[in-house]
C-alpha positions as a Python dict, from the first residue, in 0.01 Angstrom:
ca = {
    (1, 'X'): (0, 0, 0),
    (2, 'X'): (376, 42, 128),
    (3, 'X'): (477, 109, -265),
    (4, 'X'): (223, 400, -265),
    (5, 'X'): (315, 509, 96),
    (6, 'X'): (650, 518, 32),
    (7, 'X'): (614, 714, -286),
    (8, 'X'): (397, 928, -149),
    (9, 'X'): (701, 1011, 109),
    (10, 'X'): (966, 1088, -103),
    (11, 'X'): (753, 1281, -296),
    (12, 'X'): (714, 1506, 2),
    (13, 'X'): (338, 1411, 91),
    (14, 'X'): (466, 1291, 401),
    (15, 'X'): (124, 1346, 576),
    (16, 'X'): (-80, 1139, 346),
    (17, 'X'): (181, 862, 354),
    (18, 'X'): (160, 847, 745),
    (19, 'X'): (-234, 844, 699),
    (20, 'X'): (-252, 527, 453),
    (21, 'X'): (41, 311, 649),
    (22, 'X'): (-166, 460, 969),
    (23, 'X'): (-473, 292, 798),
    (24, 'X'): (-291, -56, 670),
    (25, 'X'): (-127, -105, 1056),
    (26, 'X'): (-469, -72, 1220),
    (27, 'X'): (-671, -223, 964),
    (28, 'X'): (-546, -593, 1029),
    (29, 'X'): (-239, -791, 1095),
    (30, 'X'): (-25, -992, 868),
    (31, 'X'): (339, -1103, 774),
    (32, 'X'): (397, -753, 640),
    (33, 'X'): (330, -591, 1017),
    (34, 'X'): (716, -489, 1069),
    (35, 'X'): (733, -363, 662),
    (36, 'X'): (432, -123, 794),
    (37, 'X'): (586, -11, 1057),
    (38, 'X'): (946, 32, 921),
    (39, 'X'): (841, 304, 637),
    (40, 'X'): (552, 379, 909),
    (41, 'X'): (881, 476, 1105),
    (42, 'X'): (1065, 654, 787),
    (43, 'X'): (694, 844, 704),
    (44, 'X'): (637, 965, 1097),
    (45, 'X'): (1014, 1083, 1156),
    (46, 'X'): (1039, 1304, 780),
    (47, 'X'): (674, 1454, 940),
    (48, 'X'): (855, 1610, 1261),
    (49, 'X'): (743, 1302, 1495),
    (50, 'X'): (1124, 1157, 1524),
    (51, 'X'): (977, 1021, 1872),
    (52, 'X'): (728, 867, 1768),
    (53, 'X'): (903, 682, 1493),
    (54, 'X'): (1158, 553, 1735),
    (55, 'X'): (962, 397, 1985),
    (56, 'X'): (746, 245, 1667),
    (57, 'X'): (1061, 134, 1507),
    (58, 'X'): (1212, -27, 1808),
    (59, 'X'): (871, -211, 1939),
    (60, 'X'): (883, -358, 1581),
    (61, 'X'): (1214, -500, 1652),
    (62, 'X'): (1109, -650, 2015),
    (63, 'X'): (995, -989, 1913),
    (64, 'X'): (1317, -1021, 1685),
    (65, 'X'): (1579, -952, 1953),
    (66, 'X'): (1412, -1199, 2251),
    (67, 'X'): (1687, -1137, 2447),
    (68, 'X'): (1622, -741, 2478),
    (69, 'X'): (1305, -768, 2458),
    (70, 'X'): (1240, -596, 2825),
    (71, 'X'): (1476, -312, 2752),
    (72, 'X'): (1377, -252, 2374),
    (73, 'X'): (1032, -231, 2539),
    (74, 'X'): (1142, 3, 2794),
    (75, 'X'): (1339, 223, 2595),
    (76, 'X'): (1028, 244, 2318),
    (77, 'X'): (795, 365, 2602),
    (78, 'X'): (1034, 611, 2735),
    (79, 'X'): (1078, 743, 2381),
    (80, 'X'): (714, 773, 2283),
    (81, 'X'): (640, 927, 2647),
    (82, 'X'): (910, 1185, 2573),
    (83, 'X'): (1221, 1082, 2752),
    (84, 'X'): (1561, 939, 2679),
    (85, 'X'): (1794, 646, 2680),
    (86, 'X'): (2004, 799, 2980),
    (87, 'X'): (1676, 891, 3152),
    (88, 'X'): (1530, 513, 3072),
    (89, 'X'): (1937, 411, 3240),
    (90, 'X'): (1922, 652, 3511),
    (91, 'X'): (1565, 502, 3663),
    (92, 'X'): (1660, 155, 3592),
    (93, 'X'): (2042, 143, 3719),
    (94, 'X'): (2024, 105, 4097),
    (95, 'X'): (2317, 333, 4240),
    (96, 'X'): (2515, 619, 4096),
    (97, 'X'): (2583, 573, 3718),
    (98, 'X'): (2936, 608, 3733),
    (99, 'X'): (2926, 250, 3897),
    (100, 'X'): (2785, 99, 3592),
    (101, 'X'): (3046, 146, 3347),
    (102, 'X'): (2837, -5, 3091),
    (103, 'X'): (2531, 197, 3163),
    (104, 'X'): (2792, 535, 3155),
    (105, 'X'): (2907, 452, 2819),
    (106, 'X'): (2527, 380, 2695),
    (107, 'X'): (2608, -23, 2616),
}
């Protein structure tokens, strides 16, 4: 189903792609979960839906990067809902930015 989705894609039938990896992530889960949503990611962002794609992308990463998995989590949300990194920062950095270098420089 990826092989076809994926074809589909770069064929420029972006919207059917999206529909059959749309179709294989709900229908059940399995070792191939993060392949289906990494070309999920690829099919939603060439459709116009670069949002979208991001927060899917990173929430596939979240159980692979334990240590980050509250921010990657955070960050996905505020991508899917619309916002940014330096909004997701802004609301989660006690005090003026500028005291955080990291935060400032978007570590």
């Amino acid at each position: 189903m990826i092989q076809l989705a994926s074809t589909l894609r770069n064929l420029g039938r972006t919207e059917e792609s999206v529909t059959l990896l749309t179709a294989e992530r709900d229908l059940r889960s399995d070792e191939l979960d993060d392949a289906v949503a990494a070309f999920l990611s690829l099919a939603l962002a060439d459709a116009g839906r670069e949002r979208e794609a991001v927060a899917l992308a990173l929430t596939a990463l979240v159980p692979h990067l334990p240590e980050y998995r509250r921010s990657l989590t955070h960050y996905a949300r505020a991508r899917a809902d619309g916002g940014t990194a330096s909004d997701t920062v802004r609301s989660a950095v006690p005090g003026p930015l500028s005291a955080h270098p990291r935060a400032a420089s978007g570590s």
